[in-house]
LUMVEX-87763 format. One record per residue: residue number from 1; residue in one letter; z, y, x negated of N, C-alpha, C in turn. Coordinates in Angstrom, 1 decimal. Atoms other than C-alpha are relative to their C-alpha. Example, Ala and Ser with C-alpha at 12.3 -4.5 7.8 and 13.67 -1.06 7.14 Angstrom:
residues 2
<tiba 1,'A',<0.0,-1.2,-0.9>,<7.8,-4.5,-12.3>,<0.0,1.2,-0.9>>
<tiba 2,'S',<0.0,-1.1,0.9>,<7.1,-1.1,-13.7>,<0.8,1.1,0.8>>
***
This chain:
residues 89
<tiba 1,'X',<0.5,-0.9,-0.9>,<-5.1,13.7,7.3>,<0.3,1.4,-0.5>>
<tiba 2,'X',<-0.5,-1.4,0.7>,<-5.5,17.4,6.2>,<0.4,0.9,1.4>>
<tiba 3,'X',<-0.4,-0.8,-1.0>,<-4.0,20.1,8.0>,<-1.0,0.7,0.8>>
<tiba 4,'X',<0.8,-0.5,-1.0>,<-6.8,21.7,9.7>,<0.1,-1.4,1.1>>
<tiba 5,'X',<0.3,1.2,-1.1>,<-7.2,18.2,11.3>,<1.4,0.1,1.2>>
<tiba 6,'X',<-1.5,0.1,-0.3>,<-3.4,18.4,12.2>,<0.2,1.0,0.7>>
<tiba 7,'X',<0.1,-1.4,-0.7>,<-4.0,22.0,13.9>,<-1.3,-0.1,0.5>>
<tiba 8,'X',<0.7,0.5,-1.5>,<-7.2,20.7,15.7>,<0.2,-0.7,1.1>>
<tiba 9,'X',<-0.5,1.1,-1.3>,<-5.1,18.0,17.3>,<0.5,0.8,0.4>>
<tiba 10,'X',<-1.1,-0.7,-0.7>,<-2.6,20.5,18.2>,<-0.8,0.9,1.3>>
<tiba 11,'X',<0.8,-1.0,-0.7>,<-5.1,23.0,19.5>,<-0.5,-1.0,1.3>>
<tiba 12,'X',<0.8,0.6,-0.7>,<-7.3,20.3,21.3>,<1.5,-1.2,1.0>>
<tiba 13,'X',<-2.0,0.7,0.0>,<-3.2,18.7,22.2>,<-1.0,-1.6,0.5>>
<tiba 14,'X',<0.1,1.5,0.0>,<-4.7,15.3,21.5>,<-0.7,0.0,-1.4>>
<tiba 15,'X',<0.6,0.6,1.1>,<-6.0,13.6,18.4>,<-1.1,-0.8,-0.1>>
<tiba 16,'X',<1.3,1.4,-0.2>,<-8.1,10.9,19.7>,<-1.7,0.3,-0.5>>
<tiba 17,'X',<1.4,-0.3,0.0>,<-11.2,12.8,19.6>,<-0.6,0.6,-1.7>>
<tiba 18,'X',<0.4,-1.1,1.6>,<-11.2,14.1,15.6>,<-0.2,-1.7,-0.6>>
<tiba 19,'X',<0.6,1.3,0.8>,<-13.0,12.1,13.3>,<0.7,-0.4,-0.9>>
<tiba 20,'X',<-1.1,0.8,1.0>,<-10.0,11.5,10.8>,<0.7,-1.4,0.8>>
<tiba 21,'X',<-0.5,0.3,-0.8>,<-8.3,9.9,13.9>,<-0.9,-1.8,0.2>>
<tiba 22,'X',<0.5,0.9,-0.4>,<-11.4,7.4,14.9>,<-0.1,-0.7,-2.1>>
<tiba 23,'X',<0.0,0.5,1.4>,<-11.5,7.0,10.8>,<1.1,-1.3,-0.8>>
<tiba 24,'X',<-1.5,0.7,0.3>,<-8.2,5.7,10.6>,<0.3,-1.4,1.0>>
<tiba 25,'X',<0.2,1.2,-0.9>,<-8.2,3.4,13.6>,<-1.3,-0.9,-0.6>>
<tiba 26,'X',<0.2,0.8,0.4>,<-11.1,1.8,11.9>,<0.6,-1.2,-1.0>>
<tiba 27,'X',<-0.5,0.9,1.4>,<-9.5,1.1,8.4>,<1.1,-1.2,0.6>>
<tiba 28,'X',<-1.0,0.8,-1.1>,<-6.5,-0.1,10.9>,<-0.1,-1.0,0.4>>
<tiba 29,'X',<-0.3,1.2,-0.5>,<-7.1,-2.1,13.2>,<-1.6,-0.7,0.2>>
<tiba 30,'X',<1.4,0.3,0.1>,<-11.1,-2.3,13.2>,<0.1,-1.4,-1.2>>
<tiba 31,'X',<-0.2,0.8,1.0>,<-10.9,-4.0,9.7>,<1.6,-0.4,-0.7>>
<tiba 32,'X',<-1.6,0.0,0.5>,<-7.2,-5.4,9.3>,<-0.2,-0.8,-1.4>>
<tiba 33,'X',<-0.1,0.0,1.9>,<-6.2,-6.2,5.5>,<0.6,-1.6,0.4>>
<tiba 34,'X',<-0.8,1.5,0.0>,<-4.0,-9.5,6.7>,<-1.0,-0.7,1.0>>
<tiba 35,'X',<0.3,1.1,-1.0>,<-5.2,-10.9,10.3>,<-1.7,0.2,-0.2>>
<tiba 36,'X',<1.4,0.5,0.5>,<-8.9,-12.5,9.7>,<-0.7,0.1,1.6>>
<tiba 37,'X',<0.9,-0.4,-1.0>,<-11.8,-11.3,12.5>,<-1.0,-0.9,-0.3>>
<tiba 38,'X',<1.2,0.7,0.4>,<-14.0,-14.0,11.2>,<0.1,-1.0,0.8>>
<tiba 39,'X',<0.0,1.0,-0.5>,<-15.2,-17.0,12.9>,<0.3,-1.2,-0.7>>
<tiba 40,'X',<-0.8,1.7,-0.1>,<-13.5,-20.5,12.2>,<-0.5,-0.3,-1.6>>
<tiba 41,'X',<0.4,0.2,1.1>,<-16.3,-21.8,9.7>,<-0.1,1.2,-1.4>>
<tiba 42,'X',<0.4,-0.7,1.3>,<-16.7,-18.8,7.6>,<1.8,-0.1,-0.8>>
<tiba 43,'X',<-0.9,-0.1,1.1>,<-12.9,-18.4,6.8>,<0.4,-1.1,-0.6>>
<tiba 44,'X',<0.0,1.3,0.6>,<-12.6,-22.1,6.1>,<-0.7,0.0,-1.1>>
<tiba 45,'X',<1.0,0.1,1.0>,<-15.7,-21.7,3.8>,<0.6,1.1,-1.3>>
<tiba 46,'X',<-0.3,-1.3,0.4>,<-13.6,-18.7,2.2>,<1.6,-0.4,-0.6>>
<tiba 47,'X',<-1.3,0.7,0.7>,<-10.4,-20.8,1.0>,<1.2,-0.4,1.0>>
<tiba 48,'X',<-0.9,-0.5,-1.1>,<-8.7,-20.5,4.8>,<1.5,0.2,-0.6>>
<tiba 49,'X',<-1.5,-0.5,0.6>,<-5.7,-18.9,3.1>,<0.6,0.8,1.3>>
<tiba 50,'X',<-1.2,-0.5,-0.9>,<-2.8,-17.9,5.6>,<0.5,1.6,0.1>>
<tiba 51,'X',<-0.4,-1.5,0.1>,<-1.2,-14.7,6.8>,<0.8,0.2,-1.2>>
<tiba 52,'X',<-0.5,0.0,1.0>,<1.2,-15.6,4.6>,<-0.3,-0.3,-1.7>>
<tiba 53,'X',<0.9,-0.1,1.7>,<-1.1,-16.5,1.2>,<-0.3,1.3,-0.1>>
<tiba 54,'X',<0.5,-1.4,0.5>,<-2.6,-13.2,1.8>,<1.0,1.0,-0.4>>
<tiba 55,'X',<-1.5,-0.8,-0.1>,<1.0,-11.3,2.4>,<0.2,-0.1,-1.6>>
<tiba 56,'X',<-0.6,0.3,1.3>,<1.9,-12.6,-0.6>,<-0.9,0.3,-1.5>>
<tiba 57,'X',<0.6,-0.5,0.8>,<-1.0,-11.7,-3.0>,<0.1,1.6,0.4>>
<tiba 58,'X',<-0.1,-1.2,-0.2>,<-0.9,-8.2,-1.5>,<1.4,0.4,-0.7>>
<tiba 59,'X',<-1.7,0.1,0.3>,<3.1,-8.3,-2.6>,<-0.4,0.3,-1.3>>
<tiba 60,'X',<0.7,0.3,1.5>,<1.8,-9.2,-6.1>,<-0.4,1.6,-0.2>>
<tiba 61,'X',<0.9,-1.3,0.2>,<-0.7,-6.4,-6.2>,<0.4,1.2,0.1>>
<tiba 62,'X',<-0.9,-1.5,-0.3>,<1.7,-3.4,-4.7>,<1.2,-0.2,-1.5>>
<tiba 63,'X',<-1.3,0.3,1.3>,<4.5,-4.8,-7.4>,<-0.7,0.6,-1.3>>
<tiba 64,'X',<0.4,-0.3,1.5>,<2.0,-4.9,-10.1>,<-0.3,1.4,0.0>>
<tiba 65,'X',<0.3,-0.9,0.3>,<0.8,-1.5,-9.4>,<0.9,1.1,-0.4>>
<tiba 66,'X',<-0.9,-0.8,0.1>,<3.9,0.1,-9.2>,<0.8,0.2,-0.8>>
<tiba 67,'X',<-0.6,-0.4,1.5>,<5.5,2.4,-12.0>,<1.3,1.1,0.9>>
<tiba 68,'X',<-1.3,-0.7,-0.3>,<8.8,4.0,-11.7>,<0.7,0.4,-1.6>>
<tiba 69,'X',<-0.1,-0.6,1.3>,<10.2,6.5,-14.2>,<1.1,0.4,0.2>>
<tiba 70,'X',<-1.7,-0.5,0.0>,<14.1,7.1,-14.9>,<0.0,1.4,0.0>>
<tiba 71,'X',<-0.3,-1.6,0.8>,<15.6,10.5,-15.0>,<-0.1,-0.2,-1.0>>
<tiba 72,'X',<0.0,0.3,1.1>,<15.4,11.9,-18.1>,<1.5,-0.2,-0.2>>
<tiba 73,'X',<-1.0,0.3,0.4>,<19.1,11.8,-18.4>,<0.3,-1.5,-0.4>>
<tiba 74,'X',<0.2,1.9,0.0>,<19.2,8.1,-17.3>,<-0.4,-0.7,-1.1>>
<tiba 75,'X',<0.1,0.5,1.3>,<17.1,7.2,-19.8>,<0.3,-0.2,-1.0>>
<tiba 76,'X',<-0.4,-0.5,1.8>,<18.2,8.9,-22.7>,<1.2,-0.9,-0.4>>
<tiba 77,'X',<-1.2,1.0,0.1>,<21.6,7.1,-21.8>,<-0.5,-1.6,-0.4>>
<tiba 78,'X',<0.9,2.0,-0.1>,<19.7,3.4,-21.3>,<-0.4,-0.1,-1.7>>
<tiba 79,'X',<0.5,0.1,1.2>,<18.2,4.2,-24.5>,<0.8,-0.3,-1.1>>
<tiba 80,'X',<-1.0,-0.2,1.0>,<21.1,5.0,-26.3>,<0.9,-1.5,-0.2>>
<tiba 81,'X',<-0.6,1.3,0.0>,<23.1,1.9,-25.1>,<-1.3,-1.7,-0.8>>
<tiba 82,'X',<0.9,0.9,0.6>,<20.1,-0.3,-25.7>,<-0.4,-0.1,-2.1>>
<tiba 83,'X',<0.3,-0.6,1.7>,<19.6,1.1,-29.9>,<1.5,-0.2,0.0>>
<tiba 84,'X',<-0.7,0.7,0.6>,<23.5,0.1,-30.2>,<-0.3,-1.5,0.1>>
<tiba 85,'X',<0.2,1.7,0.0>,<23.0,-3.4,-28.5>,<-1.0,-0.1,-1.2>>
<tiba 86,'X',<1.0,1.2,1.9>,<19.9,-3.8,-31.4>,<0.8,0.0,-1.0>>
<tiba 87,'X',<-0.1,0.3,1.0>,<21.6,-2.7,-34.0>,<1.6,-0.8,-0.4>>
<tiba 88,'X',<-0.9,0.7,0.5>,<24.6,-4.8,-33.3>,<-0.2,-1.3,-0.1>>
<tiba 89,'X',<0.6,1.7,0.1>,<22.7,-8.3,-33.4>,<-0.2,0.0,-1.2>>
***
């Protein structure tokens, strides 16, 4: 949500009516990412995977995407410990 939106709702002292607002309630609850809106046969025809099969690929997916970068201090230390452990094997 950009801030003009954020100071329309304020102005208008509701949100409901901005189109980020009805945008977001789609992605939400319109089309949810886990619970299935489909009828019986199609998600059957579709592998009928569980809240929990999906939960769990989604888990996967956030993990895999996710990068995390040390201080530089941190590292330089990590580093340093890791270059004796090699060169004492």
């Amino acid at each position: 949500m950009a801030l003009k939106d954020v100071m329309a709702g304020v102005q208008q002292r509701t949100f409901a009516g901005l189109e980020t607002t009805l945008h977001s309630y789609r992605r939400v609850y319109w089309h949810p990412r886990l619970f299935n809106r489909q009828f019986f046969a199609a998600w059957q025809g579709e592998g009928a995977r569980t809240i929990r099969q999906k939960t769990q690929v989604m888990i996967r997916e956030l993990l895999s995407q996710y990068e995390y970068e040390l201080e530089g201090k941190l590292r330089s230390e990590l580093d340093k410990i890791l270059a004796k452990a090699k060169s004492e094997l």
